[in-house]
C-alpha positions in Angstrom: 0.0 0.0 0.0 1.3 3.8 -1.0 2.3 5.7 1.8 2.2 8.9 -0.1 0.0 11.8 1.1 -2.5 13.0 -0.3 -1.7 16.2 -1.3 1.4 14.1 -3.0 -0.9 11.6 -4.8 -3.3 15.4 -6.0 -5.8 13.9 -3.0 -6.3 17.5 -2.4 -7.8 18.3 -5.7 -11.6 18.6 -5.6 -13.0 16.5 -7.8 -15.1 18.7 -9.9 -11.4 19.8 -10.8 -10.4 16.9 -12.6 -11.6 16.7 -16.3 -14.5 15.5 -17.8 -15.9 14.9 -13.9 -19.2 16.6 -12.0 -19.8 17.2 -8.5 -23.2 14.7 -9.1 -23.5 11.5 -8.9 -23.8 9.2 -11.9 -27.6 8.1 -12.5 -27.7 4.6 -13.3 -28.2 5.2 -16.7 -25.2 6.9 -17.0 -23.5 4.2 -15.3 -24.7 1.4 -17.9 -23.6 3.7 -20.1 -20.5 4.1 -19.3 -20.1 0.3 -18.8 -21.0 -0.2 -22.4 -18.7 2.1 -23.5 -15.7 0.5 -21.4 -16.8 -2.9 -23.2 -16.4 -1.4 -26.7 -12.7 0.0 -25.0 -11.5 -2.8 -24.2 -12.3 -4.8 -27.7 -8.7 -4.7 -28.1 -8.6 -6.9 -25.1 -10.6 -9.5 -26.5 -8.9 -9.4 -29.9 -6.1 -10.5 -28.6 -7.0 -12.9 -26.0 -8.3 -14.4 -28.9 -5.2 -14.1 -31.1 -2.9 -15.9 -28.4 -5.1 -18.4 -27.7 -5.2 -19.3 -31.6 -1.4 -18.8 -31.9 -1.2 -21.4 -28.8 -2.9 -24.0 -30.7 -5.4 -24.1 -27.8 -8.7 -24.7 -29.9 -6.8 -27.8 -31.6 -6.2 -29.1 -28.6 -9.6 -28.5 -27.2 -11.5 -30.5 -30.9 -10.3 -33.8 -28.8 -12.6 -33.2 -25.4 -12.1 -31.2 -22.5 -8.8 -30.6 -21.6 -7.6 -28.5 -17.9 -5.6 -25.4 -17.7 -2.4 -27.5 -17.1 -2.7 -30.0 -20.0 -3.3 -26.9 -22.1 -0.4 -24.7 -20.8 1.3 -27.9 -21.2 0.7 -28.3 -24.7 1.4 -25.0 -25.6 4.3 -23.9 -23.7 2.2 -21.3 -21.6 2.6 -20.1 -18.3 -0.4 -21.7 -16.6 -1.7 -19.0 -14.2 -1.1 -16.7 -17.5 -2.8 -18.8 -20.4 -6.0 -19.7 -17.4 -6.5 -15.9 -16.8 -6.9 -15.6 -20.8 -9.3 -18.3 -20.5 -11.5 -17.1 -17.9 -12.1 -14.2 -19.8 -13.2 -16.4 -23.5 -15.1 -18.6 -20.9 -16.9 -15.3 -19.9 -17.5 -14.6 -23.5 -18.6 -18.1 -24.4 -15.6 -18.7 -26.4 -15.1 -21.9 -24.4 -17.0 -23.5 -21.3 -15.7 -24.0 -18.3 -15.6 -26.5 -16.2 -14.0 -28.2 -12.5 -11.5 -28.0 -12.1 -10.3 -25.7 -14.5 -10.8 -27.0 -17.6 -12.3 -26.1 -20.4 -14.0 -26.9 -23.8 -15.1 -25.2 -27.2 -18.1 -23.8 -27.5 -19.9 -23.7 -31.6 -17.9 -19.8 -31.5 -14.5 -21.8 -30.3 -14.9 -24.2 -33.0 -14.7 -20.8 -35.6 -11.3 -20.9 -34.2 -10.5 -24.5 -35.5 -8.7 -24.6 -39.5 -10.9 -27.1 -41.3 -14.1 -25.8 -39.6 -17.6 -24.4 -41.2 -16.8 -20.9 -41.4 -13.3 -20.7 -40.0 -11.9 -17.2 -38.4 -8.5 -18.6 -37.4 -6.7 -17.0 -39.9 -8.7 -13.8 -39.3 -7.5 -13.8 -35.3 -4.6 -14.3 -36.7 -4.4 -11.7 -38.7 -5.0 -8.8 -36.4 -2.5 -10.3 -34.3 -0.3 -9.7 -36.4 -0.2 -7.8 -39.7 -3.5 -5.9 -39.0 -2.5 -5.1 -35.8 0.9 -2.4 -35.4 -1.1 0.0 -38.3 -4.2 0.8 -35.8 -1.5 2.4 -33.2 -1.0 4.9 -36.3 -4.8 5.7 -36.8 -4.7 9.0 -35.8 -2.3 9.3 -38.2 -4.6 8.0 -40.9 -7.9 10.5 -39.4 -5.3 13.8 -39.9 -3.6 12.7 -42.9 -6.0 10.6 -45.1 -3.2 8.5 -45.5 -3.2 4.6 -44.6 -1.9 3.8 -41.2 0.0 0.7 -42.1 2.2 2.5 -44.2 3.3 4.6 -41.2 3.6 1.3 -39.3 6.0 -0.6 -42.0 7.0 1.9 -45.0 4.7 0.6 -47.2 1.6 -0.5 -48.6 0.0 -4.1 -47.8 0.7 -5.8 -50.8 4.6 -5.1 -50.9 4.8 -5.9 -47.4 3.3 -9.5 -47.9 5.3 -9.7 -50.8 8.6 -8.9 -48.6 7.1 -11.7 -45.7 5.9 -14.9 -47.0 4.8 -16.3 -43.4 2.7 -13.1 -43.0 1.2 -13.3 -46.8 0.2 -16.9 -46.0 -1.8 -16.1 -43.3 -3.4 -13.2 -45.2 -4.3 -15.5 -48.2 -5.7 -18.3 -46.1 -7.8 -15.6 -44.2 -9.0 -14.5 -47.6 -10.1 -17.7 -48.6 -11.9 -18.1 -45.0 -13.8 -15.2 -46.1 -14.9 -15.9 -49.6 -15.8 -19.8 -48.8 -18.4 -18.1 -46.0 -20.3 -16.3 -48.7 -19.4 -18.2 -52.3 -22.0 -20.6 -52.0 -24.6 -18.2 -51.2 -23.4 -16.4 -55.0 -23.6 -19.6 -56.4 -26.9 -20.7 -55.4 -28.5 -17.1 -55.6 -27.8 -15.8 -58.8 -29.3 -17.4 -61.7 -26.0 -17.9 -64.2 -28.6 -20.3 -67.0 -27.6 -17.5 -69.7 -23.9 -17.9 -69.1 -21.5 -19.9 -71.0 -17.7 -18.4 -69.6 -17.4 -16.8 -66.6 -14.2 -14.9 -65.5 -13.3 -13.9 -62.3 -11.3 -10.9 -61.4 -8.4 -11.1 -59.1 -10.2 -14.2 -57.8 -7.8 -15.5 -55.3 -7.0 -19.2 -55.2 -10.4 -19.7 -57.0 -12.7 -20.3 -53.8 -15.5 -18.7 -55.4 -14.9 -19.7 -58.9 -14.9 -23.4 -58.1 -18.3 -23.0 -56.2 -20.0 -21.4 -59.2 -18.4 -23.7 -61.7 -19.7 -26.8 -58.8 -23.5 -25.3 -59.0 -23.7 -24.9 -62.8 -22.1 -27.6 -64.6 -22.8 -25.8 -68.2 -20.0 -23.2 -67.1 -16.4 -22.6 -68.6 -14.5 -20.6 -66.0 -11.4 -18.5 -65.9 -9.4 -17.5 -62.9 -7.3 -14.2 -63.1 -4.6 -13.4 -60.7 -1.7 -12.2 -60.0 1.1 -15.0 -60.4 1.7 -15.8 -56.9 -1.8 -16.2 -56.2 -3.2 -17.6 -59.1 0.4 -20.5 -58.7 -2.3 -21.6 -55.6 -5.3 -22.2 -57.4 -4.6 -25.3 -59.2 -5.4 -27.5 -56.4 -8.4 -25.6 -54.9 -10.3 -25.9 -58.6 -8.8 -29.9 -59.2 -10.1 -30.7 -54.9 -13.6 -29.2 -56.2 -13.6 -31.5 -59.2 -13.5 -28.6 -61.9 -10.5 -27.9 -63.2 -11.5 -29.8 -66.6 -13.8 -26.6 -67.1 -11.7 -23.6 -65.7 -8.1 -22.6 -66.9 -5.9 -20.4 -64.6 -4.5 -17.0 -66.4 -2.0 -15.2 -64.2 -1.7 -11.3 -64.7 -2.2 -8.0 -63.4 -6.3 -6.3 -63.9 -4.6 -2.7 -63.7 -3.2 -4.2 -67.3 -6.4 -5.5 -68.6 -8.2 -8.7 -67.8 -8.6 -11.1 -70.3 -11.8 -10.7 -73.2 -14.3 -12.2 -74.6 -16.7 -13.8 -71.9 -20.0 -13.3 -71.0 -20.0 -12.9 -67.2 -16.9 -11.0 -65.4 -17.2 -11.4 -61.4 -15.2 -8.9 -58.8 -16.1 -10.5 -55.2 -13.9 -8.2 -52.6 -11.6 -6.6 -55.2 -13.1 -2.8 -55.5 -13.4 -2.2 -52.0 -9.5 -2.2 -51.5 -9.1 0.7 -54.0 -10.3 4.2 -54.5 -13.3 5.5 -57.1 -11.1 6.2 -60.2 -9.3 3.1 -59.8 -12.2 0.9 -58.7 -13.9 2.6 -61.9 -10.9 1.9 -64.1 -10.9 -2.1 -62.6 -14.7 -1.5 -63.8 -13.8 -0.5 -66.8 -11.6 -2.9 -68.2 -14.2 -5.2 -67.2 -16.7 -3.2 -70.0 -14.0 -3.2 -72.5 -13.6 -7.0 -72.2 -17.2 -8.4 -71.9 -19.4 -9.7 -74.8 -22.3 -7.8 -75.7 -24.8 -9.1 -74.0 -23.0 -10.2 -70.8 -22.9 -8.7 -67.6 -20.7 -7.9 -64.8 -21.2 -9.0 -61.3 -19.2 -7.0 -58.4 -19.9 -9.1 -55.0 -19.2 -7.3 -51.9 -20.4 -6.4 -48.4 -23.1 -3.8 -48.4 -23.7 -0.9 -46.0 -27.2 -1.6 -44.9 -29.2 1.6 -44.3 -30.2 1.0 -40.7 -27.5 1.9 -38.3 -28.0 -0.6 -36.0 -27.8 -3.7 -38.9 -24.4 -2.1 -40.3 -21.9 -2.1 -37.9 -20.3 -5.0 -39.4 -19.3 -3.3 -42.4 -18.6 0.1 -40.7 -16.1 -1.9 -38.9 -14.9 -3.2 -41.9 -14.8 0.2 -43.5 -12.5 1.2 -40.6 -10.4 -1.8 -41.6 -9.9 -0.8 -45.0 -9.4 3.2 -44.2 -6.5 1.8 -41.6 -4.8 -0.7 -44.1 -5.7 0.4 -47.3 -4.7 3.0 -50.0 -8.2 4.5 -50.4 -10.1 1.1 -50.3 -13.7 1.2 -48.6 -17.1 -0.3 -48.2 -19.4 1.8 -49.8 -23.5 1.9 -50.3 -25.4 0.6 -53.1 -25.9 4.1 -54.5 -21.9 4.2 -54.6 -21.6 1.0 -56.1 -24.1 2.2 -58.6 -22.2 5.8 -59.4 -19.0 3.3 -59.9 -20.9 1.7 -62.4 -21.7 4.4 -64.4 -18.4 6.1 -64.4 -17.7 2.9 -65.9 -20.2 2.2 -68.8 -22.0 0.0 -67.2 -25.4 0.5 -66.2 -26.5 -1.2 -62.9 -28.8 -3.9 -63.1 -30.8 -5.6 -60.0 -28.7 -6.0 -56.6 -29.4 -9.5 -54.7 -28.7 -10.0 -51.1 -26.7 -13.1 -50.2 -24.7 -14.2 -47.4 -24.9 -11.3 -45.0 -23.5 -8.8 -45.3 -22.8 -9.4 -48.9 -24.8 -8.6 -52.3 -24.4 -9.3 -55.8 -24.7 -5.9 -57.8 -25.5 -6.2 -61.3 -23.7 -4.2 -64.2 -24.7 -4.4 -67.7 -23.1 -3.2 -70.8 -24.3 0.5 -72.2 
């Protein structure tokens, strides 16, 4: 205990001296309030309980049964009173359950933590443990500046630094393909592709999507378009879906061009890392190369209009304003301006896996 005196400590400051404090007493509404807003505060917290956790290996070890604190610690190299504290909190979450005496077990969120699971998010925890995570110290710098925090963080832009840190860039793509395999069957199954005979898609990753579009409609010839290191991945992910007898893989750059001549052009999570003239020039190219009567399809989250229903994408906004050279989520009227400035005239929008949406572009 301090032995200091008050007057050493400031005790003799009245407290409707000290900032942002009244002489009355908090109403309990106030209270709550303040509560919620200490929650949202200490998201960082949670972040990266959950990030150590994953890096541990702690959910793998938890998908055979129960397992206590000490076989866990055990496992992982932790300090047990450390690693249970961490715990106690995800128990408190619902991460995991706990149980006596001190032991734990995922919970259907823990599992999301698990590589091979429906819906996976382990890459994404460990993602913003790592990469995503230095650039958000900088985000004031981002607010004043308009310019992204992570290249204050690292000297440069996203895609040179996975390019200069392979371990990083893997966990980047395998987080990308966590998120397109929660939302590419939904695009498959809710878009009616009977007109279509080739379908292209843009920048297309290690062809998650692609492969589940090609799966649904078995009249489809595919291409998948990517830059070489990517597009060096996607043989396997189209031969493991059993359709790499109708899809070729062209490796390239879309700021060059994208290859011509089919009728359907998709863009699922490419415009929303680039600005409006580029996004409209990605757009563009995509006009130049489609046939007549085809159509382009851009897929991406959509800012809902109620507040309360788009947090989600607000948050993912904020990722994009932090890590990204004028990249956002936008609305559909945004989408549809894009489209315009493009050639294209927008065409129906269909909701799919929340929060995404297929929005339609169609030539002239």
């Amino acid at each position: 205990m301090s032995t200091m005196s008050g007057q050493a400590r400031g005790g003799s400051r009245a407290p409707a001296d000290v900032p942002g404090r009244g002489t009355a007493e908090p109403t309990q509404e106030e209270r709550a309030a303040a509560a919620a807003v200490l929650r949202m505060i200490w998201g960082l917290h949670v972040s990266r309980a959950l990030y150590a956790v994953t890096a541990l290996g702690v959910p793998e070890r938890l998908a055979g049964g129960p397992a206590s604190c000490a076989e866990l610690a055990a496992h992982s190299g932790a300090h047990e009173p450390s690693l249970y504290r961490v715990l106690r909190l995800l128990a408190a979450l619902g991460v995991v359950s706990e149980g006596p005496p001190r032991s734990f077990s995922l919970t259907i969120l823990g599992n999301r933590l698990l590589p091979d699971a429906p819906a996976s998010m382990r890459s994404w925890a460990l993602l913003h443990g790592t990469v995503a995570g230095p650039p958000f110290e900088h985000i004031l710098h981002t607010i004043r500046t308009g310019q992204p925090a992570l290249d204050a963080a690292y000297g440069m832009g996203l895609f040179e630094y996975l390019t200069q840190h392979p371990r990083d860039a893997a966990v980047f793509d395998v987080a990308m393909m966590e998120r397109t395999a929660a939302f590419a069957p939904s695009v498959a199954g809710g878009y009616d592709f009977s007109d279509v005979r080739t379908v292209v898609d843009v920048g297309g990753g290690r062809g998650t999507l692609l492969a589940a579009i090609l799966r649904a409609h078995g009249h489809l010839q595919g291409t998948l378009f990517e830059l070489p290191a990517v597009a060096a991945g996607a043989s396997a992910v189209l031969a493991d879906a059993g359709v790499a007898d109708r899809c070729q893989v062209i490796a390239g750059d879309f700021s060059d061009g994208v290859p011509e001549g089919a009728d359907c052009y998709v863009l699922a999570n490419v415009l929303h890392d680039w600005d409006d003239a580029r996004a409209a020039a990605i757009l563009a190219s995509c006009r130049k190369a489609v046939t007549r009567h085809g159509r382009v399809l851009i897929v991406e989250r959509l800012i809902p209009d109620d507040p309360a229903e788009a947090v989600a994408v607000l948050l993912s906004d904020i990722n994009m304003l932090v890590l990204s050279p004028g990249g956002r989520e936008r609305t559909n009227t945004e989408y549809g301006d894009l489209l315009r400035a493009a050639g294209l005239r927008p065409g129906v929008i269909r909701p799919v896996a929340l929060p995404y949406g297929i929005i339609e572009g169609l030539p002239g």
